[in-house]
C-alpha positions in Angstrom: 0.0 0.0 0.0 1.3 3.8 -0.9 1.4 6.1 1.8 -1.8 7.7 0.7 -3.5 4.8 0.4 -2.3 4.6 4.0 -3.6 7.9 5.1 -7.4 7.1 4.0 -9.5 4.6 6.5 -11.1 1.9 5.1 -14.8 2.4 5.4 -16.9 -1.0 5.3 -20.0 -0.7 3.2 -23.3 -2.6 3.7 -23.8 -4.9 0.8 -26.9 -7.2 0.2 -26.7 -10.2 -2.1 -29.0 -11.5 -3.9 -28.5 -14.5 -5.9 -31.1 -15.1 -8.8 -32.0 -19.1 -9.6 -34.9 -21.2 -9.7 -32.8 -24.0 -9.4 -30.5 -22.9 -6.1 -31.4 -23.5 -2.3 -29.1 -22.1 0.4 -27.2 -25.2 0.7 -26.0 -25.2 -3.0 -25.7 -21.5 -3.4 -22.2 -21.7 -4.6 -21.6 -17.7 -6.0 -24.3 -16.3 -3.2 -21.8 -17.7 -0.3 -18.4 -16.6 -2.4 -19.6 -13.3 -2.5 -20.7 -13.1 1.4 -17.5 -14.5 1.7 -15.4 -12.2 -0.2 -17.3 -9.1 1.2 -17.1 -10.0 4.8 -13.3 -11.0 4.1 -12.9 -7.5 3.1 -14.5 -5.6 5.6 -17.9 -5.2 4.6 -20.9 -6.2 6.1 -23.8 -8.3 4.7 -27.0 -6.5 4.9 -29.0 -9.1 3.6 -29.4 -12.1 1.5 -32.1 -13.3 -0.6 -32.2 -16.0 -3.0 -35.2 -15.3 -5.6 -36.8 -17.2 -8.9 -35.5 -16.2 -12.2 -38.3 -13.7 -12.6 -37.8 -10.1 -13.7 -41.1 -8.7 -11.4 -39.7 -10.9 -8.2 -36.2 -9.5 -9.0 -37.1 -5.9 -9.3 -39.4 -6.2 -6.2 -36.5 -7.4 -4.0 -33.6 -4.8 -5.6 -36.2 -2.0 -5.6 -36.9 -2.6 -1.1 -33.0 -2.8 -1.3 -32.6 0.6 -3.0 -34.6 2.2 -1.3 -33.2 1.4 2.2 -30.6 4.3 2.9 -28.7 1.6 5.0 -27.8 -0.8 2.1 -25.0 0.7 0.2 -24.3 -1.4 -2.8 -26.3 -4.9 -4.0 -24.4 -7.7 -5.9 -26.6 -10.0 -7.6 -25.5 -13.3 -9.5 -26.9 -15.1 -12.1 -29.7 -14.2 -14.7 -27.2 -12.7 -16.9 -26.8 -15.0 -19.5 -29.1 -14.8 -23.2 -31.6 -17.8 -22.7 -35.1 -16.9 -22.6 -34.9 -17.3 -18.6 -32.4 -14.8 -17.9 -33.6 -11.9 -17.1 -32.0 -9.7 -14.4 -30.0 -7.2 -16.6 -33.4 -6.5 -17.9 -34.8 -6.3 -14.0 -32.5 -3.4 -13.0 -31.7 -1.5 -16.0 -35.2 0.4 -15.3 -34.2 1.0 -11.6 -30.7 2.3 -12.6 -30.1 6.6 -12.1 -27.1 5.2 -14.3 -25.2 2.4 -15.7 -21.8 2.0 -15.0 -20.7 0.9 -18.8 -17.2 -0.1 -18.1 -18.0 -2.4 -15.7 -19.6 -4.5 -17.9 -16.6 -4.1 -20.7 -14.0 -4.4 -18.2 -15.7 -7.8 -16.7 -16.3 -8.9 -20.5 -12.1 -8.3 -21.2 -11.3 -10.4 -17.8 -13.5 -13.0 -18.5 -11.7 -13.8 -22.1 -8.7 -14.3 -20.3 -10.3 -16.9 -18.2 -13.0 -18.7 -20.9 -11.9 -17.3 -24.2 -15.0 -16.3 -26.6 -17.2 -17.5 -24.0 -17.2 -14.1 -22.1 -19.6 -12.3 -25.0 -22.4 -14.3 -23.5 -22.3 -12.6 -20.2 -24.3 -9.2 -19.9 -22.8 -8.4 -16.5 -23.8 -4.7 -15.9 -23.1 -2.6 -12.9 -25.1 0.9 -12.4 -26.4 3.6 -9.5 -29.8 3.5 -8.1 -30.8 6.1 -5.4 -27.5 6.5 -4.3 -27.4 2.5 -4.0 -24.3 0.6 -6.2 -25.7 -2.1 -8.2 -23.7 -5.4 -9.5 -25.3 -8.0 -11.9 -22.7 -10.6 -12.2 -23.4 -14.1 -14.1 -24.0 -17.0 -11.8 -20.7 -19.0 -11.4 -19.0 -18.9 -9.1 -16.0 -18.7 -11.0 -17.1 -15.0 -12.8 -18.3 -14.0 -9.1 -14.5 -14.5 -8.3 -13.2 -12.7 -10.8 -15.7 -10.1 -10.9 -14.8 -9.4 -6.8 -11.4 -9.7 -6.9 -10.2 -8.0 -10.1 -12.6 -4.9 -10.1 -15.3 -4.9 -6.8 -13.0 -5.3 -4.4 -10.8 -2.4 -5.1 -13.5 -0.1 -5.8 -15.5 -0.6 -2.4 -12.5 -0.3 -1.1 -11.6 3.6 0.2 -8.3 3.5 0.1 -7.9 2.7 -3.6 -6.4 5.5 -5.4 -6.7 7.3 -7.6 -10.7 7.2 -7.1 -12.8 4.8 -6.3 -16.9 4.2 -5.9 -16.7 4.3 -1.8 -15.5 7.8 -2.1 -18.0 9.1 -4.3 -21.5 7.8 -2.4 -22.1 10.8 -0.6 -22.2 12.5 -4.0 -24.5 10.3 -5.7 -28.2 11.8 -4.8 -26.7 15.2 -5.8 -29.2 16.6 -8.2 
């Protein structure tokens, strides 16, 4: 760490995750428990966690109580990202979003060809801001939750990044 990176606190967030499957139960919710996991690791704190049926009214209804609670500060979902006629959760948030975050969805996209080659198109991971509330929609492996967390989440929930990162800017967000 640089010494300014030094100087800044880390502040730990509240994150909620919610993991979309009609398949998945808590005991074989594989990505849901990484990214509790990786979040808690890291400082954070859960807020919540839901698991919820591949349905884009169900999703919204979940991620919309989320937003609106000032406590939560960011959601990651997983799964429902894929292009079969089931997924459906990029389609579930984009109407809640104040904004997308574009790159995050091109910078996931770039990893992931590292990791499963041409493979990676098929994922419409999107990230965006709703009510001053960060929103993740990462596919449903566990592997992509993995890279998702550690190569770009994790560093920017994380303060002390530098030169910016999305901690710092959340009491800017509701600025109108």
């Amino acid at each position: 760490m640089s010494s300014s990176q030094k100087s800044r606190e880390f502040i730990p967030l509240k994150i909620a995750v919610l993991t979309v499957s009609d398949t998945r139960t808590e005991a074989d919710d594989t990505s849901g428990k990484l990214l509790v996991e990786h979040l808690q690791v890291a400082g954070h704190q859960l807020a919540e966690k839901a698991i919820v049926a591949d349905d884009m009214y169900q999703i919204r209804a979940i991620a919309s109580r989320w937003i609106a609670d000032p406590a939560i500060h960011v959601v990651l979902s997983t799964g429902g990202t894929g292009v079969t006629g089931r997924d459906g959760t990029p389609e579930a948030f984009q109407p809640l979003l104040d904004k997308e975050i574009e790159g995050f969805g091109e910078m996931f996209r770039m990893l992931s060809f590292d990791e499963i080659n041409t493979s990676a198109l098929q994922s419409r991971a999107l990230a965006g801001v709703a009510n001053g509330t960060y929103l993740f929609c990462l596919p449903g492996s566990s592997g992509a939750c993995k890279t998702a967390w550690d190569k770009i989440i994790k560093a920017q929930l994380d303060h002390r990044t530098i030169p910016c990162n999305l901690t710092m800017l959340i009491p800017r967000l509701k600025e109108r």
